[in-house]
Wavefront OBJ file of the C-alpha trace (Angstrom):
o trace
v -22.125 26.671 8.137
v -19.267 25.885 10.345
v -19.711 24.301 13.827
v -17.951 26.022 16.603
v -15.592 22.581 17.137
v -14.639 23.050 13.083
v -13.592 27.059 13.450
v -11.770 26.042 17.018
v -10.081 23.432 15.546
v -10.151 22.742 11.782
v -7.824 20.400 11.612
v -8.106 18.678 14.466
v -5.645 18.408 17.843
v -2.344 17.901 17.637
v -1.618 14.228 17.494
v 2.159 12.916 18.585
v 3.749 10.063 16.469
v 7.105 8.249 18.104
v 9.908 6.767 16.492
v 9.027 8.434 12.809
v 10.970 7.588 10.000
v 13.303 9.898 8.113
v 10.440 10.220 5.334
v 7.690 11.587 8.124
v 10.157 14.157 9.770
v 11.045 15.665 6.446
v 7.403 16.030 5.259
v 6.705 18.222 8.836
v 10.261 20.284 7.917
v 8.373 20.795 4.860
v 5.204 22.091 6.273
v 7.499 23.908 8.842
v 10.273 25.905 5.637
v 7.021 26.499 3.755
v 4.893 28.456 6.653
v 6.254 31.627 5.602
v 5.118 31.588 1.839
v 1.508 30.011 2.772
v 1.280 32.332 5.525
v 2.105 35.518 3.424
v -0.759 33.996 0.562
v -3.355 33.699 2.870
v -2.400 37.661 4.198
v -2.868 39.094 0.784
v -6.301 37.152 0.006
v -7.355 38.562 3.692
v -6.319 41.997 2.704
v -6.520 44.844 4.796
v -10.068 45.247 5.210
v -10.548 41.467 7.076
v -6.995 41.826 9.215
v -9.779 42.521 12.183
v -12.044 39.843 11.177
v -12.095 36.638 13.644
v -12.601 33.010 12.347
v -14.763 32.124 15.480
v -16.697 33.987 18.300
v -14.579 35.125 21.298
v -11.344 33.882 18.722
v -8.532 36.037 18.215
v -8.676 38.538 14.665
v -6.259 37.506 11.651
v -3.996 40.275 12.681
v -3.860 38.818 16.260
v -2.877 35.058 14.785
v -0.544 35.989 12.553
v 0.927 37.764 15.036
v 0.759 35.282 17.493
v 2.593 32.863 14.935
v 5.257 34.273 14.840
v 5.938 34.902 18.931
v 5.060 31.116 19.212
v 7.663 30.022 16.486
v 10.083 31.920 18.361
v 9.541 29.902 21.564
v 9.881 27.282 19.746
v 13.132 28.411 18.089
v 14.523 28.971 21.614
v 13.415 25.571 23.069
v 14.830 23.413 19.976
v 18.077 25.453 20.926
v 17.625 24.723 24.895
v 17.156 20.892 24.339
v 19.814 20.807 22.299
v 22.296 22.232 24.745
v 20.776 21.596 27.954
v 19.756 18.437 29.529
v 15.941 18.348 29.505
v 15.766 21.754 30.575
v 12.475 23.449 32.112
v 11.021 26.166 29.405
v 9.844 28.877 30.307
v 5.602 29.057 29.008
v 4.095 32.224 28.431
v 0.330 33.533 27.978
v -0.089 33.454 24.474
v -3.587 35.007 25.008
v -1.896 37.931 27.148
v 0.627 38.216 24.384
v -1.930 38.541 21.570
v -3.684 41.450 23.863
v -1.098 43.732 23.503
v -1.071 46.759 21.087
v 1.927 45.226 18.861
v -0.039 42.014 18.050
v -3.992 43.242 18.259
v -3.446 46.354 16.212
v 0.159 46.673 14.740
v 0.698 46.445 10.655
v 1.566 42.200 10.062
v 4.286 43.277 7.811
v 6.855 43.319 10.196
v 5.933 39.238 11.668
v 5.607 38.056 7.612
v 9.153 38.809 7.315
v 10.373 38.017 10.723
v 8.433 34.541 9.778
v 10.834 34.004 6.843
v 13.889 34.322 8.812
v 12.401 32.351 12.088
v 11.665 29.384 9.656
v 14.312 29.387 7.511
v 16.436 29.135 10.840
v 14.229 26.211 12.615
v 14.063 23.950 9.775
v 17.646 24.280 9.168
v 18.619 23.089 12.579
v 15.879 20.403 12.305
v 17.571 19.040 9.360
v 20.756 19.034 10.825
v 19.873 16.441 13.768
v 21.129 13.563 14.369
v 19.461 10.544 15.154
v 19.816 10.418 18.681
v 19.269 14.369 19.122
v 15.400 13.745 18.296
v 14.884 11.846 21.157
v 16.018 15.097 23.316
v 13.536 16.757 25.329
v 12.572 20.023 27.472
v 10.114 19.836 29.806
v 6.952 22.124 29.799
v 5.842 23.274 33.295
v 2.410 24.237 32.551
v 1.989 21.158 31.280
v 3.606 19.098 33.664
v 5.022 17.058 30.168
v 8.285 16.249 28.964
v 8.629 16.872 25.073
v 10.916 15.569 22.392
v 12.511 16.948 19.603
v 10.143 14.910 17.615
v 7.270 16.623 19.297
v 8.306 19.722 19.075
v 8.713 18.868 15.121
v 4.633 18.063 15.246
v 3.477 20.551 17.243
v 4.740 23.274 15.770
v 4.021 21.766 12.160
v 0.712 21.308 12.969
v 0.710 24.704 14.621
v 1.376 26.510 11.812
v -1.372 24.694 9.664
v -3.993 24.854 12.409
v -3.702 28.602 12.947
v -3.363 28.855 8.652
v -6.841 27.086 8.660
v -7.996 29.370 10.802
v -6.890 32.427 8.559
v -8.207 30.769 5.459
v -12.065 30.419 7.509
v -12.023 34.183 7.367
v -10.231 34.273 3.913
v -12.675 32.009 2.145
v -15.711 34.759 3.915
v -16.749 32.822 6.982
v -15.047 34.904 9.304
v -17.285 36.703 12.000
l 1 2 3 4 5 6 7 8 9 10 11 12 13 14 15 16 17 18 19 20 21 22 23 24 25 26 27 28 29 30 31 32 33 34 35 36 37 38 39 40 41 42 43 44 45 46 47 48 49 50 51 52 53 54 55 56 57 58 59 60 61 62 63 64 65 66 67 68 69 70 71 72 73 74 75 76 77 78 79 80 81 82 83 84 85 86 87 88 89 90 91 92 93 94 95 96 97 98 99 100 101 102 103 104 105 106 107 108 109 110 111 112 113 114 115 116 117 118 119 120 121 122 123 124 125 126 127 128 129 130 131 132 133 134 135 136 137 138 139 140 141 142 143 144 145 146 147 148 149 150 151 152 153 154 155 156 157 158 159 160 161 162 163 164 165 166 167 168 169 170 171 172 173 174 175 176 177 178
């Protein structure tokens, strides 16, 4: 039986690593170009009949995550594109849980954020690849966090992102879901 901290967070928290080496950014690009395919697994093992099924009491449903997934990559899209043009520029946050509320992400087929997925990761990891040195130490800062980010971070979080909320799917997958 799973404890409540295990189906909140499976993997753990996020943890931030500075100054990584070429080898440690490329193995989170990796985890980041590869999201789509894992992501797209663990939706056919759920199949239909466990889309509505949550990984954790008061959690969001597999439909809702995957969902959610997919708006959050594309903030992060946007804010690897603002700190790369803009000098540590404030992002805008948003209420993920608000977000996940809504009709299009707590009842709407997944279809339509699997392959909007492909495309959104495709697109980040290329431009991830394609920094420089020096861009990774760019940052944004996040207001509801009162915290400045770098490029680096934003590698991390959303690499570990991705697996977190995967872990999550795969709790309900492997038939402890609630």
């Amino acid at each position: 039986m799973l404890t409540t901290a295990q189906r909140q967070y499976p993997i753990g928290k996020v943890t931030y690593t500075a100054g990584m080496t070429t080898e440690q950014r490329e193995a989170l690009v990796s985890s980041v170009s590869t999201l789509p395919d894992r992501l797209s697994e663990v939706a056919a093992a759920l199949g239909d009949d466990r889309l509505d099924q949550s990984y954790r009491e008061g959690g969001w449903t597999a439909r809702q995550v995957i969902h959610h997934l997919t708006e959050s990559h594309m903030h992060a899209y946007a804010r690897l594109k603002f700190a790369l043009t803009e000098d540590n520029p404030v992002i805008k946050p948003y209420d993920e849980g608000a977000w996940t509320m809504r009709a299009d992400a707590a009842e709407a087929p997944i279809g339509p954020s699997l392959l909007l997925m492909q495309g959104l990761q495709a697109r980040l990891s290329e431009v991830f690849r394609s920094l420089r040195e020096p861009e990774w130490a760019r940052t944004y800062m996040h207001p509801q966090y009162n915290r400045t980010f770098t490029l680096e971070d934003l590698l991390t979080l959303y690499a570990w992102h991705g697996d977190h909320h995967l872990a999550h799917l795969n709790i309900i997958a492997d038939g402890h879901g609630l």
